[in-house]
C-alpha positions in Angstrom: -28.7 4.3 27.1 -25.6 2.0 26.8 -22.5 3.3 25.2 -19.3 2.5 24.0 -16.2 3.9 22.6 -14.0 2.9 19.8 -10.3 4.5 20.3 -8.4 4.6 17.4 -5.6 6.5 16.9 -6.3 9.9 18.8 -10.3 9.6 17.3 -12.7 8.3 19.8 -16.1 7.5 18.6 -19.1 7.2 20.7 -21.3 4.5 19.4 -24.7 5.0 21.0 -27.4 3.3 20.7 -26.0 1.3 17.2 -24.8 4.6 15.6 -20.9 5.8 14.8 -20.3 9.1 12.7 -17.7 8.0 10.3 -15.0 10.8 10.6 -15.6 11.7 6.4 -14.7 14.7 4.2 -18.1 14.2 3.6 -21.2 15.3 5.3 -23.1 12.8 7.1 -24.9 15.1 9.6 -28.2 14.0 8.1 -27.9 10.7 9.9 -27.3 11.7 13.3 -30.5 10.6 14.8 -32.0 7.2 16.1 -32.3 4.4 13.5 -34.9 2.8 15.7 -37.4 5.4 14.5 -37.2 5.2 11.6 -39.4 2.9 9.5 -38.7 0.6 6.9 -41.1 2.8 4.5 -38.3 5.5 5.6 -35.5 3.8 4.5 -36.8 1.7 1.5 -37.9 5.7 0.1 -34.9 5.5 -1.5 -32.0 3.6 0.3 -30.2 6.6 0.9 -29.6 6.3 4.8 -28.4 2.7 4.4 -27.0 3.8 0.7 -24.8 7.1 1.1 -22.0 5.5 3.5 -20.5 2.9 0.7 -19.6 6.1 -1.1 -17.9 6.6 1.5 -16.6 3.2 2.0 -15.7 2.9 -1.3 -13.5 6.5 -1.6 -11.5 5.5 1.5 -10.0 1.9 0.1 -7.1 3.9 -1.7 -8.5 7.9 -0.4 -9.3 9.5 -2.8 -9.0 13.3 -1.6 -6.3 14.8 0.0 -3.7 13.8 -2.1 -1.3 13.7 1.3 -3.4 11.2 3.2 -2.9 9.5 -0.4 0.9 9.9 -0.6 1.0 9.0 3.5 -1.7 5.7 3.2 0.0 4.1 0.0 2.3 5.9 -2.3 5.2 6.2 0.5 4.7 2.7 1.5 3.4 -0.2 -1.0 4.2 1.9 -4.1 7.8 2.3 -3.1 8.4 -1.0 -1.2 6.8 -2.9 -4.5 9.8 -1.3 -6.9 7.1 0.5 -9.0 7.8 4.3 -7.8 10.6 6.3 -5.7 10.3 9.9 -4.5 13.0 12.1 -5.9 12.4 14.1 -3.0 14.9 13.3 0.5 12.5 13.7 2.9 12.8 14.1 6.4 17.0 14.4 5.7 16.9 11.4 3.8 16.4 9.5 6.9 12.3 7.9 6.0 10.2 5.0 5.2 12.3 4.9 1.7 15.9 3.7 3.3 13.9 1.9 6.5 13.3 4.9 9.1 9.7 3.8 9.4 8.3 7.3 10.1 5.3 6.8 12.5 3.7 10.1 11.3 3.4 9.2 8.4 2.3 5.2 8.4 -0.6 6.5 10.7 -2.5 7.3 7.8 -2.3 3.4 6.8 -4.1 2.6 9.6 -6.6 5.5 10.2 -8.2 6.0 7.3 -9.9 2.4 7.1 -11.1 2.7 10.8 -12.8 6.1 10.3 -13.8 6.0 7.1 -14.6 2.3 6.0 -15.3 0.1 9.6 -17.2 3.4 11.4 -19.4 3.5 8.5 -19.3 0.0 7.4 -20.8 -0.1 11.2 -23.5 2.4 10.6 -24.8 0.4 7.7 -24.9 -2.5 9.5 -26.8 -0.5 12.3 -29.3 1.2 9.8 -30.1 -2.3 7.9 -30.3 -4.8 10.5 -32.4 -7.7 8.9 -34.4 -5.8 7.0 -31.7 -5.0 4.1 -29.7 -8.2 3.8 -28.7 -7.1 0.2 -26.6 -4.0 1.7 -25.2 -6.4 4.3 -24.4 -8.7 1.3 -22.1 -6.1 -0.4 -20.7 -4.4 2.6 -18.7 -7.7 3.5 -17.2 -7.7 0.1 -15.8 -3.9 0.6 -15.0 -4.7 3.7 -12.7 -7.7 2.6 -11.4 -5.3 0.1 -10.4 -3.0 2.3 -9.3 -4.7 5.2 -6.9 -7.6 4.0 -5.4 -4.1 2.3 -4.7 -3.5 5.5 -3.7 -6.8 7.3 -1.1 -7.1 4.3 0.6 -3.8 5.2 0.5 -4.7 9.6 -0.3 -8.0 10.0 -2.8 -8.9 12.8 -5.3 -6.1 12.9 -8.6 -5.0 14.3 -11.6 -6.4 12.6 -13.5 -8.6 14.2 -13.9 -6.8 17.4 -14.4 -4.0 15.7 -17.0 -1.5 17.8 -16.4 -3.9 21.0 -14.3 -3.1 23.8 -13.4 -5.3 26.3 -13.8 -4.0 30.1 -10.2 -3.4 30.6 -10.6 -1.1 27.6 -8.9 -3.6 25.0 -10.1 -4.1 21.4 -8.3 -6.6 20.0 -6.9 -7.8 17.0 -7.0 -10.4 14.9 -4.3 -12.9 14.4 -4.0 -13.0 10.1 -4.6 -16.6 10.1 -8.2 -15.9 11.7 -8.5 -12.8 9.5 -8.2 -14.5 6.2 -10.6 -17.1 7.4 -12.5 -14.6 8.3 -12.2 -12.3 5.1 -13.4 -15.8 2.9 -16.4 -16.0 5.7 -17.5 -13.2 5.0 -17.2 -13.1 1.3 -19.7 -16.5 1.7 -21.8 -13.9 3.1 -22.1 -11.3 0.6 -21.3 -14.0 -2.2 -24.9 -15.7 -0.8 -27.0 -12.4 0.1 -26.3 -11.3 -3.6 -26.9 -14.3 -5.7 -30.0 -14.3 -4.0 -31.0 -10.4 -4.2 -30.0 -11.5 -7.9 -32.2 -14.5 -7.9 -35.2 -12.1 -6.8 -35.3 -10.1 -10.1 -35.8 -7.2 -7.8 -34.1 -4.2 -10.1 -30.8 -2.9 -8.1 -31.1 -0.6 -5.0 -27.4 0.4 -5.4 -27.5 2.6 -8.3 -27.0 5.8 -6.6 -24.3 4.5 -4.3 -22.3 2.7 -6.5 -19.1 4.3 -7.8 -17.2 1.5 -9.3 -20.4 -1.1 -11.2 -23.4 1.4 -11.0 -25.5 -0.8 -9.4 -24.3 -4.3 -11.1 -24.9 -7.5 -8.7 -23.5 -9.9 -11.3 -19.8 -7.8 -11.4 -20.0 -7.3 -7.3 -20.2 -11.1 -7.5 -17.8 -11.5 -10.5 -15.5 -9.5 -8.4 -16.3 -10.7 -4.9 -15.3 -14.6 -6.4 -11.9 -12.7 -8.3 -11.3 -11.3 -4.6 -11.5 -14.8 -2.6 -9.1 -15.9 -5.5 -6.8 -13.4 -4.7 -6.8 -14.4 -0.9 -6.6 -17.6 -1.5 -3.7 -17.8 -3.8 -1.9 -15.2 -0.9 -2.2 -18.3 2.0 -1.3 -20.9 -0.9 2.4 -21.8 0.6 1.5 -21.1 4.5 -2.2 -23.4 4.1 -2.3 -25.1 0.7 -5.4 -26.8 1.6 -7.4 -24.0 2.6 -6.4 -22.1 -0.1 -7.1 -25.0 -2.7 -10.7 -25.1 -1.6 -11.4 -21.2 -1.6 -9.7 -20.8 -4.7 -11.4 -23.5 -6.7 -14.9 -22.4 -5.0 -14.3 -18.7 -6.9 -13.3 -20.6 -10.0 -16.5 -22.6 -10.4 -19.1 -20.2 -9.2 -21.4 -20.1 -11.9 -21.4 -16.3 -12.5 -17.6 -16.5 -12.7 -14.7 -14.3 -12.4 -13.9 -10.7 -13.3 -11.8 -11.8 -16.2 -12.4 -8.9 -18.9 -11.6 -5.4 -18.6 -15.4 -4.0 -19.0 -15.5 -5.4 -15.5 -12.5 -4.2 -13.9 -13.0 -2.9 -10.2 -12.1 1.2 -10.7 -13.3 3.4 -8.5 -14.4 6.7 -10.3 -13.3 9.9 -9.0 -15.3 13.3 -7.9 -11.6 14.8 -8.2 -8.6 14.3 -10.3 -6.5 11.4 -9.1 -4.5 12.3 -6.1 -1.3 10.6 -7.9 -1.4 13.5 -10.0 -1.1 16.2 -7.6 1.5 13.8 -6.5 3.5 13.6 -9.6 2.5 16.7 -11.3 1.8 19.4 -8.9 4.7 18.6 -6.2 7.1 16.5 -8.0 7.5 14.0 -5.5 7.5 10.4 -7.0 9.3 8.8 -10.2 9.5 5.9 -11.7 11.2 3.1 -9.4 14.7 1.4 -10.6 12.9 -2.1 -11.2 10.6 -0.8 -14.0 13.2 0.7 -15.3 15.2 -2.4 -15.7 11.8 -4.8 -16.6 10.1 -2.9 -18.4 12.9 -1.4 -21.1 14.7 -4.8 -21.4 11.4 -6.6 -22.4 10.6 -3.6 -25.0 7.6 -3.5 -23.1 4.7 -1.4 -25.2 3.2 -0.7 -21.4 6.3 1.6 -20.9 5.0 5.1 -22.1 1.3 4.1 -21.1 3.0 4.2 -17.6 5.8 6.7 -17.5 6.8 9.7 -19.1 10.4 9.6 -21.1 13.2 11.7 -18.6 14.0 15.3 -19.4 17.4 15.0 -17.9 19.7 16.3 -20.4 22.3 13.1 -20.6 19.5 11.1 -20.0 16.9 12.7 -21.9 13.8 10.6 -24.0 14.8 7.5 -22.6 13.0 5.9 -19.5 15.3 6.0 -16.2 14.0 5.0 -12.6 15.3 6.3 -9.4 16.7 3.2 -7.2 15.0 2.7 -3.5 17.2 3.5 -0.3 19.7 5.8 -1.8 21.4 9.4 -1.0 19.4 11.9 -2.0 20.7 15.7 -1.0 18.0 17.3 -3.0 15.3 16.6 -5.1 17.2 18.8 -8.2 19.2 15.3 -8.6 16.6 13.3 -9.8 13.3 15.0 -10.5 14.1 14.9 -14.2 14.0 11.4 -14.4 10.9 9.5 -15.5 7.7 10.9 -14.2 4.3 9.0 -14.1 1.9 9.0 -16.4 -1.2 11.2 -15.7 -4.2 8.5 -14.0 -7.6 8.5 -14.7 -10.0 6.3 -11.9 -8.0 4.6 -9.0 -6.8 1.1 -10.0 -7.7 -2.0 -7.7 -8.4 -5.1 -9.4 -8.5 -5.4 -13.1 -8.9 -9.1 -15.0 -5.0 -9.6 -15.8 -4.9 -9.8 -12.2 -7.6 -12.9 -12.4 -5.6 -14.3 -15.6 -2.5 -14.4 -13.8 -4.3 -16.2 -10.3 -5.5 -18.7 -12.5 -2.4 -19.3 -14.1 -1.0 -19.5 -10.5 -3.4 -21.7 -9.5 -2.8 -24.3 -12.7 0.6 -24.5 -12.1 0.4 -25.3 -8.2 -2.3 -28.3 -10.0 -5.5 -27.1 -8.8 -8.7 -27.3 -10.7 -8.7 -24.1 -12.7 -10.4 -24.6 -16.0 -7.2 -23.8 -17.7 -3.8 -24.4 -18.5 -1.1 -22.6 -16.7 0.0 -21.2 -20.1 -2.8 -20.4 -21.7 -4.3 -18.4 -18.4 -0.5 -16.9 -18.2 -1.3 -15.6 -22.0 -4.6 -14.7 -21.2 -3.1 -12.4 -18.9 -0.6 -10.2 -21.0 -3.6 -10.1 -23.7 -5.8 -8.8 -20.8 -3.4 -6.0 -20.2 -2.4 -5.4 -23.2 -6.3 -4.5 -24.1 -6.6 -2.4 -20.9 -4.1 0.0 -22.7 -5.8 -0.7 -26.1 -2.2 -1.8 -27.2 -1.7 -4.2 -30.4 1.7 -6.9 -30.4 0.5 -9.3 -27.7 1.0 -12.0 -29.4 5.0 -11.3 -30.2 5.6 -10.3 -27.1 4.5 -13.4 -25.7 6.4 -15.0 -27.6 9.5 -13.4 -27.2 12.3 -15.9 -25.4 15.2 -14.1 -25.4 14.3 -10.6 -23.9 15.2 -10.0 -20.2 15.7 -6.9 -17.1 18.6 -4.8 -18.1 21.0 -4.1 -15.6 20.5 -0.8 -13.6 22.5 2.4 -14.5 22.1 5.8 -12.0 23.9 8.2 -14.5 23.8 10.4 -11.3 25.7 8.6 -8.8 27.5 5.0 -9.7 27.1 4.3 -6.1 23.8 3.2 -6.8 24.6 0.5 -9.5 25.0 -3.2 -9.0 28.7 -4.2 -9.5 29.0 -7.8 -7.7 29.3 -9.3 -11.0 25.5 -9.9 -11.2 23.7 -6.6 -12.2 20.5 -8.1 -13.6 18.0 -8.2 -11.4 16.7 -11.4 -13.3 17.3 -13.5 -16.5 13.8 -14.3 -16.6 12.3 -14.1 -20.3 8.6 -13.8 -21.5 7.8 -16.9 -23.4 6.3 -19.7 -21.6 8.6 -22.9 -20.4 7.1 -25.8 -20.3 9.8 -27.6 -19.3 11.3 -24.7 -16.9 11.0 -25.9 -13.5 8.0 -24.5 -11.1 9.9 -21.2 -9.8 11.0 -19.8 -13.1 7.2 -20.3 -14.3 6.0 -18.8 -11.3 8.6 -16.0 -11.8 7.3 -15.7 -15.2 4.0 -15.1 -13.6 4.5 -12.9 -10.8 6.6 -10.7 -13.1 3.8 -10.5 -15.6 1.8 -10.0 -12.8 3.5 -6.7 -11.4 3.4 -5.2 -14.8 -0.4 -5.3 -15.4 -1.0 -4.4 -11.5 0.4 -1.0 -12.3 -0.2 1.5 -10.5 -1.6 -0.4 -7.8 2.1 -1.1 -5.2 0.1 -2.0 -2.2 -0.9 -5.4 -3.9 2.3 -5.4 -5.7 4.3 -5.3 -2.4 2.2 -8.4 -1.3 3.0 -10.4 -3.9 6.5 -9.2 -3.9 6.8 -10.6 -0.3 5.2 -13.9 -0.8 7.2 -15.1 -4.0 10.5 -13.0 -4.0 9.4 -11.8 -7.1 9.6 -9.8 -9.1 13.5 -9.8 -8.3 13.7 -6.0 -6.9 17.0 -4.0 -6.4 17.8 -4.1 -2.4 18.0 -0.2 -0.3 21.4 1.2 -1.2 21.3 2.6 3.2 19.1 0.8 5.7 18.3 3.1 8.4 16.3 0.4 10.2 19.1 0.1 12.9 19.3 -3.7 12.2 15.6 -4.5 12.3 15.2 -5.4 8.7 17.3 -6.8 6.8 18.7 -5.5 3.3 18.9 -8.4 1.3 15.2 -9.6 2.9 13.9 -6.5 2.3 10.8 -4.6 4.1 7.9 -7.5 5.7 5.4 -5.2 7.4 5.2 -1.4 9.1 5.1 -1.0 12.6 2.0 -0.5 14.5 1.6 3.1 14.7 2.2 5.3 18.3 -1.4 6.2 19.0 -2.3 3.0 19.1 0.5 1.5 21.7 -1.1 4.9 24.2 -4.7 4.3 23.5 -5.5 0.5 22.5 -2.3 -1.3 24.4 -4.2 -4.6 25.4 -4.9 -4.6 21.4 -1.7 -4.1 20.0 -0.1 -6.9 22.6 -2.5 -9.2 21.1 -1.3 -8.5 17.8 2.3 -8.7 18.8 1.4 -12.2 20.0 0.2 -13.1 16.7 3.2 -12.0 15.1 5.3 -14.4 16.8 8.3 -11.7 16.0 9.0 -8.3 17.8 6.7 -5.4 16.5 9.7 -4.6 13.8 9.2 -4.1 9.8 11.7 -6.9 9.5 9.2 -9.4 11.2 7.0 -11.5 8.5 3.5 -11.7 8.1 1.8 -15.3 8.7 1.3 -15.9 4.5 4.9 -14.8 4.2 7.2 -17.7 4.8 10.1 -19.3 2.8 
């Protein structure tokens, strides 16, 4: 019997004879046997041995449960780093992810949590169904394109490709992100393909019982699959303009469409309550970030308290103040009374303002998009405004004279802007015709990072590859010169375990980086 391990970070998983447990919190015991003997009546009984690991896939994208792996994967990374949230709490002696002290202990559960719990069974699948199931196949490239460029935007070059082979010299390696994204829009061809024809069958859905975000639906998975390849492609549009022209305007005119209403939008329904509440609620340990402060009050944005809960700091108190990124914190007494989060309901990662706003992206770069740049731009705010069930869209939009506020830390003055320029923008809602390409685009992106709420990691993304939303610099940067403050965060490091297990790998990602292994070195879509 031929065998093979996958190391990755301090987990090694034999792989024998096609079949990888997938390291869950849930339990998968009931698979532990040869795939080979089973028969296709077997698994066609009711799909559940190919079936039961996208629940399992799909929970692990943004974990769902423990709320730490939750806080350590996202919320003290992306949600931070995108301007939307900032822990009251100085952890570590103030010296952490939050003022540049990347904290390896911590970013490892960035990384391990899509290896063990989305590849390893994304594997299995792909073990179980061979050619037999091409409709599973079909839908597991999609998740794993979810997942993954999720991940590639926080590292950069990562393992995927070579994922489950290991090289004789005990190297698996990575990806360069130029490769990955073609990949990720390969693969998406894939499952785009395998379900449109499923679809084209008339066969009735065998993903019911494994579903937990369209119960089953082909036409959303391929409504959101086309909204996906969108989202990629609009992410390469300034590094590979070309390539991203033809993926983007193959989403836009697939005949099923885009996810571009909210009865579609790609939430994952949760089996517990949503972690960020334990994180807010239970342990106090995130507030509202500076940035929304400043956008969100200065537009009079009716978002505001469907997002964030008025401060119960006494000289502060009802009104809506954020903490600022990178600053002194002695304890978390000085600035847990300021805004708190709203409570969440199913985890957030693609809703249609999202799609609204790509296309309006797309428009005003003059690509094929069906629509004007203004009128998708709209679309957008009225997509968001109706996730929240929220009435004034239409003055809002057309409001030209509201802007950001400047930034006030009733705490510590310290922590204010005072070069003369202490908006963060003068960017207003109404659309500009005649404004010049980057204040539109400003326009967008900020619109944008309001309706992607609560979701940081993609925030953070789009962050890096505009500049925008303008966000407040770190007050301290504890990176010892390796990123710099006015530049702001571009990546995390590659975590420990993997420099003692995988070396060969990680060197080859270095390579691809073209930069040292730093959080000040910039991913490939992230250039000037």
């Amino acid at each position: 019997m031929k065998k093979f391990k996958i190391i990755l970070s301090g987990l090694v998983l034999t792989v024998a004879m096609g079949f990888v447990f997938s390291g869950c919190n849930k339990d998968f015991d009931e698979y532990n046997q040869d795939p080979f003997a089973l028969t296709n009546e077997d698994l066609e009984s009711d799909f559940r041995l190919v079936g039961e690991p996208f629940i399992n896939i799909i929970r692990n994208i943004y974990v769902h449960s423990p709320a730490w792996v939750t806080q350590l994967q996202q919320n003290l990374l992306g949600d931070v780093y995108s301007g939307y949230m900032m822990p009251p709490t100085p952890f570590a002696g103030n010296s952490n992810n939050m003022n540049y002290n990347l904290v390896d202990g911590w970013n490892t559960w960035a990384w391990n949590p899509a290896y063990q719990s989305v590849m390893a069974p994304a594997l299995q699948v792909e073990q179980l169904a061979g050619d037999g199931f091409p409709e599973f196949i079909a839908w597991l490239q999609i998740l794993k394109v979810e997942a993954m460029h999720r991940v590639s935007d926080m590292f950069g070059p990562i393992i995927y490709s070579e994922f489950g082979n290991i090289a004789d010299d005990g190297t698996i390696a990575y990806d360069c992100v130029d490769d990955l994204y073609r990949n990720f829009f390969s693969d998406l061809d894939v499952g785009v393909q395998g379900l449109q024809t499923f679809l084209d069958s008339g066969n009735p859905s065998p993903f019911v019982a494994f579903d937990e975000v369209y119960g089953g639906s082909i036409e959303n998975w391929i409504r959101f699959a086309n909204s996906l390849r969108l989202r990629l492609a609009i992410r390469v549009s300034k590094v590979d303009p070309s390539l991203a022209q033809t993926e983007a305007e193959k989403a836009i005119n697939h005949p099923l469409g885009l996810l571009d209403s909210n009865d579609a939008n790609f939430t994952v329904k949760n089996e517990v309550d949503h972690p960020m509440n334990t994180i807010n609620n239970a342990w106090n340990d995130i507030r509202m970030g500076a940035p929304m402060e400043s956008i969100l009050v200065g537009y009079g944005d009716p978002r505001l308290p469907e997002y964030f809960r008025p401060a119960l700091q006494e000289d502060v108190a009802g009104q809506y103040k954020g903490i600022r990124q990178g600053i002194v914190i002695e304890d978390k007494a000085t600035y847990v009374n300021y805004s708190a989060l709203q409570d969440l309901g199913d985890i957030q990662l693609f809703v249609a303002a999202e799609t609204h706003f790509l296309l309006a992206e797309a428009a005003l770069r003059g690509w094929n998009a069906g629509v004007s740049a203004q009128e998708a731009y709209e679309n957008g705010i009225r997509a968001s405004f109706d996730q929240y069930g929220l009435g004034g869209a239409d003055a809002y939009i057309a409001d030209s004279s509201s802007q950001p506020i400047p930034y006030v830390d009733v705490n510590n003055g310290d922590n204010n802007v005072d070069d003369g320029s202490p908006n963060l923008s003068t960017i207003t809602i109404a659309w500009d015709g005649g404004a010049d390409f980057e204040s539109n685009l400003e326009r967008i992106i900020t619109q944008k990072w309001i309706a992607l709420f609560p979701d940081g990691q993609e925030a953070w993304s789009e962050f890096r590859r505009t500049g925008y939303p303008k966000l407040f610099p770190v007050v301290i940067n504890n990176s010892g010169g390796e990123i710099d403050t006015e530049a702001q965060i571009k990546r995390v490091k590659y975590i420990n375990s993997e420099y003692a297990q995988n070396p060969g790998g990680v060197a080859t990602g270095v390579d691809c980086l073209e930069g040292p292994d730093t959080g000040g070195t910039s991913i490939w879509w992230d250039i000037d």
